[in-house]
C-alpha positions as CSV (number, residue, x, y, z in Angstrom):
1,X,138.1,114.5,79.8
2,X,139.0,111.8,82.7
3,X,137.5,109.0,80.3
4,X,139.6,110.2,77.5
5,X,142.7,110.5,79.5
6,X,141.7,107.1,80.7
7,X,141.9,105.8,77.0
8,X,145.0,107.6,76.0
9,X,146.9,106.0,78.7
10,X,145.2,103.0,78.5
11,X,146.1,102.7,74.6
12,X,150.0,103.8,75.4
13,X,150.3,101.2,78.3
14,X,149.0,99.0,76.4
15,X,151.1,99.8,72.7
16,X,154.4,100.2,74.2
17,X,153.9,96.7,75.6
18,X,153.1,95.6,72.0
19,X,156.0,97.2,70.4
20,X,158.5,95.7,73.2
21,X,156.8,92.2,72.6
22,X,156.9,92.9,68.8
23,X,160.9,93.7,69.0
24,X,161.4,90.9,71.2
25,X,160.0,87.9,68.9
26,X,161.9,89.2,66.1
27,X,165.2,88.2,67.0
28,X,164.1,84.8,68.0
29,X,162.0,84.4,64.6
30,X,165.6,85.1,62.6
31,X,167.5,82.5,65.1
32,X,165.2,79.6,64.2
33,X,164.0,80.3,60.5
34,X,166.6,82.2,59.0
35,X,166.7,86.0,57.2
36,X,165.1,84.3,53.8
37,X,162.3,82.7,56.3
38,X,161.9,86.5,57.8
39,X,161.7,88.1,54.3
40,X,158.5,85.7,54.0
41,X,157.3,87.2,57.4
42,X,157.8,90.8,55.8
43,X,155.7,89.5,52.5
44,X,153.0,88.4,55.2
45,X,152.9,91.8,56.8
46,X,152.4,93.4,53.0
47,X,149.7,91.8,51.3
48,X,148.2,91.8,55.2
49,X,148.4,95.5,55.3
50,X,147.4,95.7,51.5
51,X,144.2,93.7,52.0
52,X,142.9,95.9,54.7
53,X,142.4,98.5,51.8
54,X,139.2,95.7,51.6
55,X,138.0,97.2,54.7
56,X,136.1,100.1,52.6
57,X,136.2,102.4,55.4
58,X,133.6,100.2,57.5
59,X,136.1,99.6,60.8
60,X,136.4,103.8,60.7
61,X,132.7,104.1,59.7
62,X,131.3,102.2,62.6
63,X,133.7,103.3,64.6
64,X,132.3,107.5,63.6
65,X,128.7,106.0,64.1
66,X,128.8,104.2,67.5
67,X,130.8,107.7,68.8
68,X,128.1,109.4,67.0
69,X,124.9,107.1,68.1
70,X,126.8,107.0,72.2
71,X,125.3,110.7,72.8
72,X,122.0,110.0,71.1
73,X,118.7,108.7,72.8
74,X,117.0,105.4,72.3
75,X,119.9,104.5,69.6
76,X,120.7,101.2,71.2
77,X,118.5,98.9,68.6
78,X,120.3,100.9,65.9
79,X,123.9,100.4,67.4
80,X,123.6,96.6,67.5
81,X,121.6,96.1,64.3
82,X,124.3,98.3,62.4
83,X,127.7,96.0,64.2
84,X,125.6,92.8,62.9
85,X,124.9,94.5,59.3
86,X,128.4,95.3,59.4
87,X,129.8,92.4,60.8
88,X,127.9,90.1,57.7
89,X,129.7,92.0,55.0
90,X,133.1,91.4,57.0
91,X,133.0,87.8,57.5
92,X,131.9,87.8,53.9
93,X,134.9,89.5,52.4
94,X,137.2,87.5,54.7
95,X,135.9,84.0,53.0
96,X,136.6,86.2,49.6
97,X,140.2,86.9,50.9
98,X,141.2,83.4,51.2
99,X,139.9,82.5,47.6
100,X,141.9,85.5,46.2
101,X,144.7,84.7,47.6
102,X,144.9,80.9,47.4
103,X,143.8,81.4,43.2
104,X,146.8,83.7,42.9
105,X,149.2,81.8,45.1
106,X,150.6,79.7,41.9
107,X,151.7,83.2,40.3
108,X,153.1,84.4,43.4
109,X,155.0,81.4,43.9
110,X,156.2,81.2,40.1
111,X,156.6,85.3,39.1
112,X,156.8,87.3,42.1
113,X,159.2,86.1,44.8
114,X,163.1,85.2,44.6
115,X,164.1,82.3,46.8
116,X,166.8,80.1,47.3
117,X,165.8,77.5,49.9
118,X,162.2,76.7,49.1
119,X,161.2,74.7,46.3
120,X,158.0,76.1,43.9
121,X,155.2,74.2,46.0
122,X,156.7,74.7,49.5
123,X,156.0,79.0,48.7
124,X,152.6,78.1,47.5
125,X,151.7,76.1,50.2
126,X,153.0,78.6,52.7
127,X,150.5,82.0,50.6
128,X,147.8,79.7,51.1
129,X,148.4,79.6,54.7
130,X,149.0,83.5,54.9
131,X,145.8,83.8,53.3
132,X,143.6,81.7,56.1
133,X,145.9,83.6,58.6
134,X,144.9,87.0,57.4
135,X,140.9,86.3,56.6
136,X,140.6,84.3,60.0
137,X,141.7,87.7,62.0
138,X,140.3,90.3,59.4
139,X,137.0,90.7,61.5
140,X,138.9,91.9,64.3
141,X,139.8,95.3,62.7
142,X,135.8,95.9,62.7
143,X,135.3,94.9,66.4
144,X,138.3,97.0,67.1
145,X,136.4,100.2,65.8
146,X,132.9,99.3,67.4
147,X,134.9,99.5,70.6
148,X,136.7,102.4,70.2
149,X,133.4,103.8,68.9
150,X,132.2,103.4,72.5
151,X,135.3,104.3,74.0
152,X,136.1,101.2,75.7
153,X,139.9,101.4,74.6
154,X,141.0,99.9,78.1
155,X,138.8,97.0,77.4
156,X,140.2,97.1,73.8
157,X,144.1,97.5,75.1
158,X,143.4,94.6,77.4
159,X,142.7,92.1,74.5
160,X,145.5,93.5,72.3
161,X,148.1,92.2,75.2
162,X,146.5,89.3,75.9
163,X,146.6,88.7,72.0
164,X,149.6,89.6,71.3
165,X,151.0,87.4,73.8
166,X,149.1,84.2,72.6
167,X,150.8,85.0,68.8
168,X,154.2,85.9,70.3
169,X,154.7,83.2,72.9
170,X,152.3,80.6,71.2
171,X,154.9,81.1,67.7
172,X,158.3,80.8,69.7
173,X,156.8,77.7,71.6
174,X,156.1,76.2,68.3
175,X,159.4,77.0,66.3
176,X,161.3,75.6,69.5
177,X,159.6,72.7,70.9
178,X,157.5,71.2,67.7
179,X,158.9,72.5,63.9
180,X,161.2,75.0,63.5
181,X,159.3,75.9,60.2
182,X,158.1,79.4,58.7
183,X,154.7,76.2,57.5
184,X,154.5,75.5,61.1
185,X,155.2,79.8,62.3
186,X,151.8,80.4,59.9
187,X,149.8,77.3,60.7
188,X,149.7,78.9,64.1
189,X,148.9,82.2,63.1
190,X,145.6,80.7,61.4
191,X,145.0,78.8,65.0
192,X,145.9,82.5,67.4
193,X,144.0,84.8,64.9
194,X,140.8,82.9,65.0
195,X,140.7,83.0,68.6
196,X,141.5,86.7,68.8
197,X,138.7,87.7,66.5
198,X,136.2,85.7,69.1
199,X,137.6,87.6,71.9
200,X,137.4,91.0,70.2
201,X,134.1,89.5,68.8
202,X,132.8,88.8,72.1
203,X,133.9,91.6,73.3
204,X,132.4,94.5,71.3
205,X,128.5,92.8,71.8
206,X,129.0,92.6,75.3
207,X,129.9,96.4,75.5
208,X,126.4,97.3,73.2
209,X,123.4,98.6,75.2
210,X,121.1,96.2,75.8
211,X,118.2,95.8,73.0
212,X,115.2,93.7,73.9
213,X,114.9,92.6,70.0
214,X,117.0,90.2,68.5
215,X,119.7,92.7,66.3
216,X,119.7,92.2,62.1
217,X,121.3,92.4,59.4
218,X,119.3,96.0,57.5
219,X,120.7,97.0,54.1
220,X,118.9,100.5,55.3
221,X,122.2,101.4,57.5
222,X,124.5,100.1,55.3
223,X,123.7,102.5,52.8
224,X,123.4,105.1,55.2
225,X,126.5,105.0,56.1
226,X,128.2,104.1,52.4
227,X,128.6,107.6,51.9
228,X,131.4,108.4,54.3
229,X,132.3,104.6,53.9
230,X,133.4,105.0,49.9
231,X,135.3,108.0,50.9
232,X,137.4,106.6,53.5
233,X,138.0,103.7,51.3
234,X,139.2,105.6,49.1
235,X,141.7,107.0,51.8
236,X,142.3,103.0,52.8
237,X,143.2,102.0,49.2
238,X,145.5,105.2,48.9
239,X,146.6,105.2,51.7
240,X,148.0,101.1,52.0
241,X,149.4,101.3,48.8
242,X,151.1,104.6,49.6
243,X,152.4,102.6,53.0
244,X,152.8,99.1,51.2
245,X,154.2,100.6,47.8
246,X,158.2,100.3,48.8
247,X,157.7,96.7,49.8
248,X,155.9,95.2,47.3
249,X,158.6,97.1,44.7
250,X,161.5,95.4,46.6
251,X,160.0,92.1,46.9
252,X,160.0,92.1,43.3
253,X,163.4,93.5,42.7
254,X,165.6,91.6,45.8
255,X,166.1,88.4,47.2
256,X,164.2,87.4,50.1
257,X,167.0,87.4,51.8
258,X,167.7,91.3,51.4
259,X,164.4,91.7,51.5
260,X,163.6,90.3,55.0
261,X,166.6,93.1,55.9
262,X,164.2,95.8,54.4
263,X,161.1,94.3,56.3
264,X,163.1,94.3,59.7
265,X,164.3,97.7,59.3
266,X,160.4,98.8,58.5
267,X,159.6,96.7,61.9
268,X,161.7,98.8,63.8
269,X,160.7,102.4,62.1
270,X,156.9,101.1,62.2
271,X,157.5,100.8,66.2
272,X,155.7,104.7,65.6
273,X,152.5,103.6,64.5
274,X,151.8,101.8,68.0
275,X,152.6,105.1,69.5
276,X,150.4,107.1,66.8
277,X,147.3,104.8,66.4
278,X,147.0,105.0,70.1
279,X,146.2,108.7,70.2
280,X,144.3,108.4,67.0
281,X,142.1,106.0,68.2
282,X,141.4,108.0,71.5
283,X,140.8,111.2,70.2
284,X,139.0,110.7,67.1
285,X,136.2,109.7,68.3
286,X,135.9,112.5,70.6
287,X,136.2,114.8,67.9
288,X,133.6,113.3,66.0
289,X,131.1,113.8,68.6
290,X,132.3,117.6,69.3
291,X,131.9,118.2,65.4
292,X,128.0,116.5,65.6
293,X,127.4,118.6,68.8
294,X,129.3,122.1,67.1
295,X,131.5,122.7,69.8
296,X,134.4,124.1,67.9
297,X,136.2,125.8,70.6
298,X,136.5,122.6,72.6
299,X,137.7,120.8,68.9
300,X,139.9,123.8,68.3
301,X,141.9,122.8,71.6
302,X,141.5,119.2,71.6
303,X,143.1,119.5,68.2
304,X,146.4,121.4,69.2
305,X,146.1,119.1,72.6
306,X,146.5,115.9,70.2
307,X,148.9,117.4,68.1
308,X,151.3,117.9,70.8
309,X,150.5,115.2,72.2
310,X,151.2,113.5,68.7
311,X,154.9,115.4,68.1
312,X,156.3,114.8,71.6
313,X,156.1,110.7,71.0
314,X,157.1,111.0,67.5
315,X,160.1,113.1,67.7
316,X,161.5,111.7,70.9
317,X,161.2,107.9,70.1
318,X,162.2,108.7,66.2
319,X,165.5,111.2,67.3
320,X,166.5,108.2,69.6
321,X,166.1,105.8,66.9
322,X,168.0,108.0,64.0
323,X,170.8,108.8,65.7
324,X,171.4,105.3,67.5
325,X,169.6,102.9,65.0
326,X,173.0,101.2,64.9
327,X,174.0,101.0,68.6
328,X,170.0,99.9,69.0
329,X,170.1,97.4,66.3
330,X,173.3,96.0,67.7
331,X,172.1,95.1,71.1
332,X,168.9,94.1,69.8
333,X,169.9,91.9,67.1
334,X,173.7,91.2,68.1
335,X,174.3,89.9,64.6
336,X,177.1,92.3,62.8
337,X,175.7,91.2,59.3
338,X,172.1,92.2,60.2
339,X,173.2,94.6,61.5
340,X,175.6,96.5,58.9
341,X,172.6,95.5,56.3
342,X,169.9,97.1,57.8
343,X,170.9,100.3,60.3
344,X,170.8,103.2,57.8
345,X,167.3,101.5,56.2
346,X,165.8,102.2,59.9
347,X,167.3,105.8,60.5
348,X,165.8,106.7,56.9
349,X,162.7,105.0,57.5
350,X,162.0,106.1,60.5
351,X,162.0,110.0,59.6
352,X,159.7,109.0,57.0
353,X,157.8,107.3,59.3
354,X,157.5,110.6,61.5
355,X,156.6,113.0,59.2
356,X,153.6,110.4,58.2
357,X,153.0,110.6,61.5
358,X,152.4,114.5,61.8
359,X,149.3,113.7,59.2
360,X,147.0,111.7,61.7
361,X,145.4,114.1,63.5
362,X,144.5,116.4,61.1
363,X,143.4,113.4,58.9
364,X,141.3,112.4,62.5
365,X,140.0,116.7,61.9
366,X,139.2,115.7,58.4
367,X,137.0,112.7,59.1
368,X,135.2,113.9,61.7
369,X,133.8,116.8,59.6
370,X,133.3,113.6,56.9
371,X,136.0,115.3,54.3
372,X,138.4,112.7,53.0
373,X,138.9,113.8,49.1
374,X,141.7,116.2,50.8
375,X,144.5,112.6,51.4
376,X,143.1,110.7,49.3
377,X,143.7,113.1,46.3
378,X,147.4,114.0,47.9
379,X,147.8,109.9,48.2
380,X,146.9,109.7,44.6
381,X,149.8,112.1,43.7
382,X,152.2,110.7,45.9
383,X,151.6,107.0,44.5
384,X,151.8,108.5,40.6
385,X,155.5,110.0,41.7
386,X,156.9,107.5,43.3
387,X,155.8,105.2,40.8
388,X,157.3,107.3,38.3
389,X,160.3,107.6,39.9
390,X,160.8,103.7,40.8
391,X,160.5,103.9,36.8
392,X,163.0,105.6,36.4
393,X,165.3,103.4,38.7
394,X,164.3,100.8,37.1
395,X,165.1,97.1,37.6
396,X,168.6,98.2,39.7
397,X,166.8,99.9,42.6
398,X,168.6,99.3,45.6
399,X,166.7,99.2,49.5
400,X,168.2,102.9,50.4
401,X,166.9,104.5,46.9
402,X,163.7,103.7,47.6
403,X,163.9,104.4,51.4
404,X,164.9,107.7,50.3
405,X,162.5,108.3,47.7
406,X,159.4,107.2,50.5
407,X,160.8,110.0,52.7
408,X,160.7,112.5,50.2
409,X,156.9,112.0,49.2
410,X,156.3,111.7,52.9
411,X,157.5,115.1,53.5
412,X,155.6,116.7,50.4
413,X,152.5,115.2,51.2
414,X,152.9,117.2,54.9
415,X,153.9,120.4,53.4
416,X,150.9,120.3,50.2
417,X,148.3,118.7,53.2
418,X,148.5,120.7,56.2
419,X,147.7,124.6,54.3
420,X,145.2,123.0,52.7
421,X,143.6,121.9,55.5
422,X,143.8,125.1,57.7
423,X,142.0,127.1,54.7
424,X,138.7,125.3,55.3
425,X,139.4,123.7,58.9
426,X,140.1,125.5,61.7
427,X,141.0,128.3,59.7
428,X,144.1,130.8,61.0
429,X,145.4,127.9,63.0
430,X,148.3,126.9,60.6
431,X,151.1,129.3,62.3
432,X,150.6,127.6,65.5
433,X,150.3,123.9,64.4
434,X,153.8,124.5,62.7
435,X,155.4,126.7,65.7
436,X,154.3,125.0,68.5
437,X,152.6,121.6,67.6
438,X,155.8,120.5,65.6
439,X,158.8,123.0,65.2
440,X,159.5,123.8,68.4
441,X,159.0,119.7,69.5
442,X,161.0,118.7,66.9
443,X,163.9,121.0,67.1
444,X,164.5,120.3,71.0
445,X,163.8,116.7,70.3
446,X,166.7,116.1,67.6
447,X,169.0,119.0,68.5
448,X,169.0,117.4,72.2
449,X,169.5,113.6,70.8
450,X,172.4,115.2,68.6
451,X,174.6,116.7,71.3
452,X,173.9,113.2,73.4
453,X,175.2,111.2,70.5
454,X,178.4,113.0,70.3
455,X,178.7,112.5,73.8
456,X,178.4,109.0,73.8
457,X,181.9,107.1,74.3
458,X,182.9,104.6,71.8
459,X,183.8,100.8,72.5
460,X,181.3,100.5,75.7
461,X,180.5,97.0,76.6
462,X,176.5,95.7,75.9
463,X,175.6,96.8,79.1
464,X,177.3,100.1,79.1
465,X,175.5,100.8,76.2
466,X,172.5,99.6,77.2
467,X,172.7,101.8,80.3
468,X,174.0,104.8,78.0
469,X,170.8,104.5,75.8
470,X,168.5,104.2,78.5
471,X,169.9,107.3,80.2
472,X,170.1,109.5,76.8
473,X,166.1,108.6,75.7
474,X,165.2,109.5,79.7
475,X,166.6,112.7,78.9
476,X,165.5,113.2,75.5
477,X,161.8,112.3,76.5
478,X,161.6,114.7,79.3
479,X,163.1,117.3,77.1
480,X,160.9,116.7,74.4
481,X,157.4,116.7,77.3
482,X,158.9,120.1,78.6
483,X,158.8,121.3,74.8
484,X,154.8,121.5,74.6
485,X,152.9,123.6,76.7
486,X,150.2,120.3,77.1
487,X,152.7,117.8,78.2
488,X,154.3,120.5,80.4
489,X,151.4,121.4,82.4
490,X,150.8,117.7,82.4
491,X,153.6,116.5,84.2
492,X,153.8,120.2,86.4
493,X,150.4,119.0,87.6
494,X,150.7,115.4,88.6
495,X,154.5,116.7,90.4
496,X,152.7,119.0,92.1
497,X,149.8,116.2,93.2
498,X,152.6,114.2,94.0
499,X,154.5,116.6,95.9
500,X,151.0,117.2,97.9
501,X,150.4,114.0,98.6
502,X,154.1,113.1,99.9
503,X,153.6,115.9,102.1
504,X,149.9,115.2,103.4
505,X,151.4,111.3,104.3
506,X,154.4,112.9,106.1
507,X,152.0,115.1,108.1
């Protein structure tokens, strides 16, 4: 349990630190290229996230193996042979990504996009970057799993900072000293994600147990593994279009100017998923290796452990967020246009952000006991009716109607998932995941942020407001950590270590 608590703060330290730096750049990135520029950055982030559904489950796959293969003898030769098998196929389907996107980035350029302030053959030039940027940095999704297959997530958090502050630093260094360009912004991104797919690269082989014989590429393990692999790909595809399905509509139907509005507001409700993919990636292996060794009372309350675990970050960060998107926006940003244009896009957002959230670990339950037809079938569903309903909307949808539309297949894919689940998983267990893994959370969470957003004076300066904020989420997170009995004990624990310790020093 000490390892895994390890990893869990290892992969918050280290996400929270992403998300700041993420939030930071942003602001700068609008100053020097402009909100049309930005709506570009947003279409970057789209097809990015839509081309990871070419992943085919293989990052999550290797990453349920090497758990898997950690707690079994003499598996070593197999681990390394099955990351190099693996690792073939990847680089492969990167080289494949770049000549998809660079024969489609004429259409693009000519049918898909609305700009004002870049000709036909600057937008063309500028996909065929994204598409070098986003196969030069696809690996590293792969060696990501691998490690977090072996659970050597502070390893793994250490490169994601170190990463993310080559991108970050190395893209405002460029826009400000060299060419204030969104050509130039990408033309970097090719240069920082190469190197950060060596590092994670490098990385990964170095933390595999020694083999004397040279590791190979065996078609063997691939299909031993294709099984699980084609239903999690299934859950990718479904699942990135489900995520990437509101975008790709509005980058159609809007300018990229208020698109890039629509993009920053999903920046700011996606600040969750750092948050959310850190515990996932802790405990899921963990629970694959419980489900292999058939200890289900340890599973049964790791489960409700990671579900509290999940609701306490979700609902405190989104209540903060919802209630005070505006105030945070305005500091943040301190551009009233921006501001006014994208505020009630993050407080929507971000509540359908949450109750995605509440999904992941029972999805981690799912694949651990190798069952994904459950969300894939529900993701099929919930892309058929909001399709429809875009439909129906029709060429005048606006950013809030489908904003609000995403939050309401959000929430209907929680409420149709989660019985499901509990009839064949864990069975008898639903009355306590809603009670006390997310009602009772989410209740002190938002009724607590509520009654301090009524309380909050109007007309403070920048810094009283900044002060006010910081005071009301202090109080909101260690309402929300006193609200589950795992965070509770947690912190009553390390106060009363604390408290031990201040006394043994005095003594």
């Amino acid at each position: 349990m000490k390892k895994m608590e390890k990893n869990i703060f290892a992969n918050f330290g280290s996400k929270i630190f992403l998300a700041l730096m993420s939030l930071a750049f942003v602001p700068i990135y609008i100053k020097f290229l402009g909100m049309e520029s930005y709506g570009l950055i947003g279409f970057f982030m789209s097809i990015q996230a839509f081309f990871s559904l070419m992943d085919m489950g293989l990052s999550t796959a290797l990453n349920r193996e090497i758990a898997r293969l950690s707690i079994s003898e003499r598996s070593e030769q197999e681990m390394r042979d099955l990351v190099r098998t693996l690792e073939v196929v990847y680089w492969g389907i990167g080289i494949f990504i770049v000549l998809i996107i660079v024969g489609l980035s004429e259409q693009i350029a000519q049918y898909w996009l609305n700009f004002d302030q870049f000709s036909k053959d600057d937008i063309r030039q500028i996909i065929i970057i994204m598409g070098f940027a986003i196969a030069v940095q696809w690996p590293s999704s792969l060696y990501s799993g691998g490690l977090m297959g072996l659970q050597r997530q502070v390893l793994l958090s250490f490169i994601d900072v170190i990463v993310v502050i080559i991108k970050g630093l190395g893209s405002v260094m460029i826009l400000w000293l060299i060419s204030p360009t969104i050509q130039a912004f990408f033309l970097w991104q090719v240069l920082a994600g190469f190197f950060s797919t060596i590092f994670f690269g490098t990385a990964l082989w170095r933390s595999l147990p020694p083999s004397d014989i040279s590791s190979s590429f065996r078609f063997s393990l691939l299909s031993s593994i294709w099984g699980f692999s084609a239903g999690m790909m299934l859950v990718s595809l479904t699942s990135v279009v489900l995520s990437q399905i509101d975008k790709i509509i509005l980058s159609k139907v809007l300018s990229l100017e208020m698109f890039g509005y629509y993009a920053l507001a999903s920046v700011v409700a996606n600040t969750l998923s750092y948050f959310i993919v850190s515990i996932f990636n802790a405990l899921f292996p963990r629970f694959s290796q419980l489900v292999k060794t058939g200890n289900l009372l340890e599973l049964e309350l790791l489960y409700h452990k990671g579900c509290q675990l999940m609701s306490v970050v979700v609902f405190s960060t989104s209540s903060i967020l919802f209630f005070f998107s505006f105030e945070i926006l305005s500091l943040w940003i301190n551009n009233i246009t921006t501001v006014e244009n994208t505020y009630l896009l993050v407080s929507i957002l971000v509540v359908s952000r949450a109750l995605s959230s509440l999904i992941y670990m029972p999805a981690a339950l799912q694949y651990a006991h190798s069952w994904t037809a459950l969300i894939t079938n529900v993701n099929i569903l919930s892309i058929i009716f909001f399709g429809v309903f875009s439909y129906i909307l029709g060429g005048g949808a606006i950013a809030i109607d489908v904003a609000i539309l995403l939050l309401i297949v959000n929430f209907i894919r929680l409420v149709v998932i989660m019985p499901i689940m509990h009839r064949r998983l864990l069975r008898d267990q639903k009355i306590k995941w809603f009670v006390y893994d997310v009602a009772l959370p989410g209740l002190i969470s938002a009724g607590v942020t509520w009654f301090l957003y009524l309380l909050l004076p109007n007309n403070l300066s920048r810094v009283g407001l900044l002060i006010g904020l910081i005071f009301i989420s202090s109080i909101v997170i260690l309402a929300t950590l006193f609200s589950t009995k795992v965070t509770r004990n947690w912190l009553i624990l390390n106060f009363s270590l604390i408290k031990r310790k201040a006394i043994k020093d005095k003594v």
